[in-house]
C-alpha positions as CSV (number, residue, x, y, z in Angstrom):
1,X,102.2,95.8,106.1
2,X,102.5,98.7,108.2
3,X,102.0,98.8,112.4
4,X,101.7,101.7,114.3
5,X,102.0,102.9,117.8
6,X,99.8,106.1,119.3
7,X,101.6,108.6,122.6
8,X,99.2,110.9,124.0
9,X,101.5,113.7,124.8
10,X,101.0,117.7,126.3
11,X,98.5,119.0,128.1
12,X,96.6,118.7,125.5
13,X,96.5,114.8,125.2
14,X,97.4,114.9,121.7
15,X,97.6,112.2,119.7
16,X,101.6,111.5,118.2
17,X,101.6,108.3,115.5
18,X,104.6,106.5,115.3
19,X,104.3,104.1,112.3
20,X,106.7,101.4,111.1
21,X,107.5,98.8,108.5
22,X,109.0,95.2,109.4
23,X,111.8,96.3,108.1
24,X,111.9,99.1,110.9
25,X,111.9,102.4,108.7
26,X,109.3,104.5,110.0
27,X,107.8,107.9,110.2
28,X,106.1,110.1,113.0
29,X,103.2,112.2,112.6
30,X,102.6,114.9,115.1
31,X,105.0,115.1,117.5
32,X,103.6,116.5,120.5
33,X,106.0,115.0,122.6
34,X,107.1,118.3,124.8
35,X,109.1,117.3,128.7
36,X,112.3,115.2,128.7
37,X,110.0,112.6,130.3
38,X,107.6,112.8,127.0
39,X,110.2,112.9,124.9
40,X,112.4,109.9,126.6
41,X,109.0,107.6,126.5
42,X,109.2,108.0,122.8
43,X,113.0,107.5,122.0
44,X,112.6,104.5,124.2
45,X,110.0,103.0,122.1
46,X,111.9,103.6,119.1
47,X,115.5,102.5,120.1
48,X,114.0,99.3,121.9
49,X,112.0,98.2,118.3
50,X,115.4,99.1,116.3
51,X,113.5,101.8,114.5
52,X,114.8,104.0,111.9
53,X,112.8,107.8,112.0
54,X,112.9,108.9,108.2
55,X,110.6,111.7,108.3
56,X,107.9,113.3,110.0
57,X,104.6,114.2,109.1
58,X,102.5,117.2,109.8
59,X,99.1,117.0,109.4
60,X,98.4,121.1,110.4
61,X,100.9,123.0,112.8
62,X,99.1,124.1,115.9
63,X,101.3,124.3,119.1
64,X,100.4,120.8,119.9
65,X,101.2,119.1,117.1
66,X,104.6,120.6,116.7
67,X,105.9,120.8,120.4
68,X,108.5,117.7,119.2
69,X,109.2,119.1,116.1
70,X,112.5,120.2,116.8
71,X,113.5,117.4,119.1
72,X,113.1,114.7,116.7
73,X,114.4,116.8,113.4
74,X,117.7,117.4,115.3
75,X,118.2,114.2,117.1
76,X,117.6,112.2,114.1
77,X,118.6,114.3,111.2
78,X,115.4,113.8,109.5
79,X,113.3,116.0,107.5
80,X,109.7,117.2,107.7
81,X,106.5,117.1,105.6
82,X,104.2,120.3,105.9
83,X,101.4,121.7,103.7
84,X,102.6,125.6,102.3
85,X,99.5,126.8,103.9
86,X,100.8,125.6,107.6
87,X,104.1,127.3,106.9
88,X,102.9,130.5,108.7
89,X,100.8,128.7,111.2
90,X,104.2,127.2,112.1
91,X,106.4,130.0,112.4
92,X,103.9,131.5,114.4
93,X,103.9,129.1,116.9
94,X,107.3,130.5,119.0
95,X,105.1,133.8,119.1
96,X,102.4,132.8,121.2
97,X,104.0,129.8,123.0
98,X,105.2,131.1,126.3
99,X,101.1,132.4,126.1
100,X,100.1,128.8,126.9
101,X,103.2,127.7,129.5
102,X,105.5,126.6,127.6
103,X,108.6,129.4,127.6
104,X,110.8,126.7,126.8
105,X,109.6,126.0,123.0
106,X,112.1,125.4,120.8
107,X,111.1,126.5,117.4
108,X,112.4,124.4,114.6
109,X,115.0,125.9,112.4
110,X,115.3,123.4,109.7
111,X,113.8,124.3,106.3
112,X,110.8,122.0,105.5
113,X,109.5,119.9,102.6
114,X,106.5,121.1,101.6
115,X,103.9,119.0,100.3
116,X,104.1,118.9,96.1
117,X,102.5,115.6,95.3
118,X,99.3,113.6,96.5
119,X,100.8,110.9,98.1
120,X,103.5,110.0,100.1
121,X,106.0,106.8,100.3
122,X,107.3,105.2,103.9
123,X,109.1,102.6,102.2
124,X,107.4,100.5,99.3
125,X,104.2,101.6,101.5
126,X,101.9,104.8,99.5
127,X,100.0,107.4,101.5
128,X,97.3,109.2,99.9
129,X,97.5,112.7,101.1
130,X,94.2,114.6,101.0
131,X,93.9,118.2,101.4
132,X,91.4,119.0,104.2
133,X,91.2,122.2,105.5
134,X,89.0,124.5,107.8
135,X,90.7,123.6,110.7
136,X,93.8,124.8,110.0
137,X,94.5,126.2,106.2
138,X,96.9,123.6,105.3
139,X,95.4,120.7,107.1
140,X,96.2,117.6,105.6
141,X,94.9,113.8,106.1
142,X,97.7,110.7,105.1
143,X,95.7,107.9,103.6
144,X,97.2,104.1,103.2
145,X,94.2,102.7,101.6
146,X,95.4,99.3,101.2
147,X,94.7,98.6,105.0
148,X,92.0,101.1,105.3
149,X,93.4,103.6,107.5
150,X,93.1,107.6,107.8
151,X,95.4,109.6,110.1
152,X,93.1,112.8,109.9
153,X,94.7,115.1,112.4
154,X,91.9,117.4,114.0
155,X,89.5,117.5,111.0
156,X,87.5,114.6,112.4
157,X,87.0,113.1,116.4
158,X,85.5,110.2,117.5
159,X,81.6,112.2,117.6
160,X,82.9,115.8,117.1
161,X,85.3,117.5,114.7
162,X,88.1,119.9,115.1
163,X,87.6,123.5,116.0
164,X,86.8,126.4,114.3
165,X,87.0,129.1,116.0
166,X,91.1,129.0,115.5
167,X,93.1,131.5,112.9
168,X,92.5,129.9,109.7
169,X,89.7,127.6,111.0
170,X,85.8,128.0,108.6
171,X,83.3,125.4,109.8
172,X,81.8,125.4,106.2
173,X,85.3,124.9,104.9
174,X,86.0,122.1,107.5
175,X,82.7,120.5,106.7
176,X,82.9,120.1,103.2
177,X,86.1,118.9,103.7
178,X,84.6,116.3,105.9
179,X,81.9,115.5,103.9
180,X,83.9,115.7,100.2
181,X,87.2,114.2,101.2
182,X,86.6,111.8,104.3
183,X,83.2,110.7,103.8
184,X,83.5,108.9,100.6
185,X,86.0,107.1,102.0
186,X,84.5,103.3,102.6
187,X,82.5,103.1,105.8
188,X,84.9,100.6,107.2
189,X,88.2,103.3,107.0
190,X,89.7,103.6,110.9
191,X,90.3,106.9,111.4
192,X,93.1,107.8,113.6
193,X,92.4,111.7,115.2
194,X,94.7,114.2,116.8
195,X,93.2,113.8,119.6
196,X,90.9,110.7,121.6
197,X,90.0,107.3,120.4
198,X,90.0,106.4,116.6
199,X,86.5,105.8,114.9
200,X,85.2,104.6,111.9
201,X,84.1,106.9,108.8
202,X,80.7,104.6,109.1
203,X,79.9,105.5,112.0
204,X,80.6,109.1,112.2
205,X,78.2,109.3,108.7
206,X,75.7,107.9,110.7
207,X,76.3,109.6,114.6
208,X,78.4,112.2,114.4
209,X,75.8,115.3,115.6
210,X,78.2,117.9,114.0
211,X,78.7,116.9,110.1
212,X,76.4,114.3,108.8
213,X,77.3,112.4,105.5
């Protein structure tokens, strides 16, 4: 059984995933977390449920999805998960930081572990990881299909999907990988998004006015 708990960090309200196991391993995905005050929330929630951070998990590596990157590889010694195609997307990220406000990003100087495999283990606990770009080259989506839950990063919103117009970003690339890799996923699968409420991939088939199924 896995249990997770959502942050909405940055100006850019982004989404950071903190999920656990009862026995209190757990991961992150997308730390966004960027002031002391963000990132004190999130320590607090870990230290006060005895949880033990074993890795974190990038979906794609746009500035506000990696603002925490550093802060939690450092303080807890842990490593990171990134698709090869991010890797530049990454590194590039230090460049144009101080562009959007934040001159204090601190770039992340730990070698990462880049994806080789399609699935992931937290624990006795697999994630399928699919490979969905055209937001980002690299983007990736973890899967844990035995409770029927997506954490899709900014391929797919609750009635929109993630933006094109980005280095790297193709709408036909982003909407086959929509259609191909998250729509033939049963109607029922909660998806969890980078950013705003989670949805359903039933209903975005049916409503979503950007990619139909």
């Amino acid at each position: 059984m896995i249990t997770h708990k959502t942050f909405v960090f940055n100006p850019f309200q982004e989404n950071t995933y903190v999920i656990y196991l009862p026995n209190r391993d757990c991961v992150i995905i997308d730390p966004g977390c960027h002031s002391l005050a963000e990132q004190s929330l999130i320590s607090e929630f870990i230290k006060s449920n005895g949880l033990i951070p074993k890795a974190v998990w990038l979906t794609h590596a746009h500035i506000d999805h990696v603002l925490g990157l550093d802060f939690f590889v450092t303080t807890w010694k842990i490593p990171y998960l990134i698709h090869q195609n991010e890797v530049a997307q990454l590194k590039s990220v230090e460049v144009y930081a101080p562009n959007y406000g934040f001159q204090s990003f601190q770039s992340c100087q730990a070698a990462p572990t880049i994806i080789s495999a399609s699935s992931v283990l937290l624990g006795n606990e697999a994630f399928e990881i699919l490979n969905v770009p055209g937001h980002s080259p690299g983007h990736v989506a973890f899967f844990h299909k035995s409770s029927g839950q997506i954490w899709a990063g900014d391929v797919l919103f609750n009635g929109s999907i993630g933006r094109t117009d980005l280095p790297g970003g193709d709408f036909n690339t982003l909407k086959d990988s929509i259609q191909n890799k998250l729509y033939v996923l049963d109607d029922k699968t909660i998806v969890f998004p980078g950013h705003g409420p989670s949805t359903e991939i039933g209903f975005e088939k049916l409503n979503n006015p950007f990619v139909k199924a």
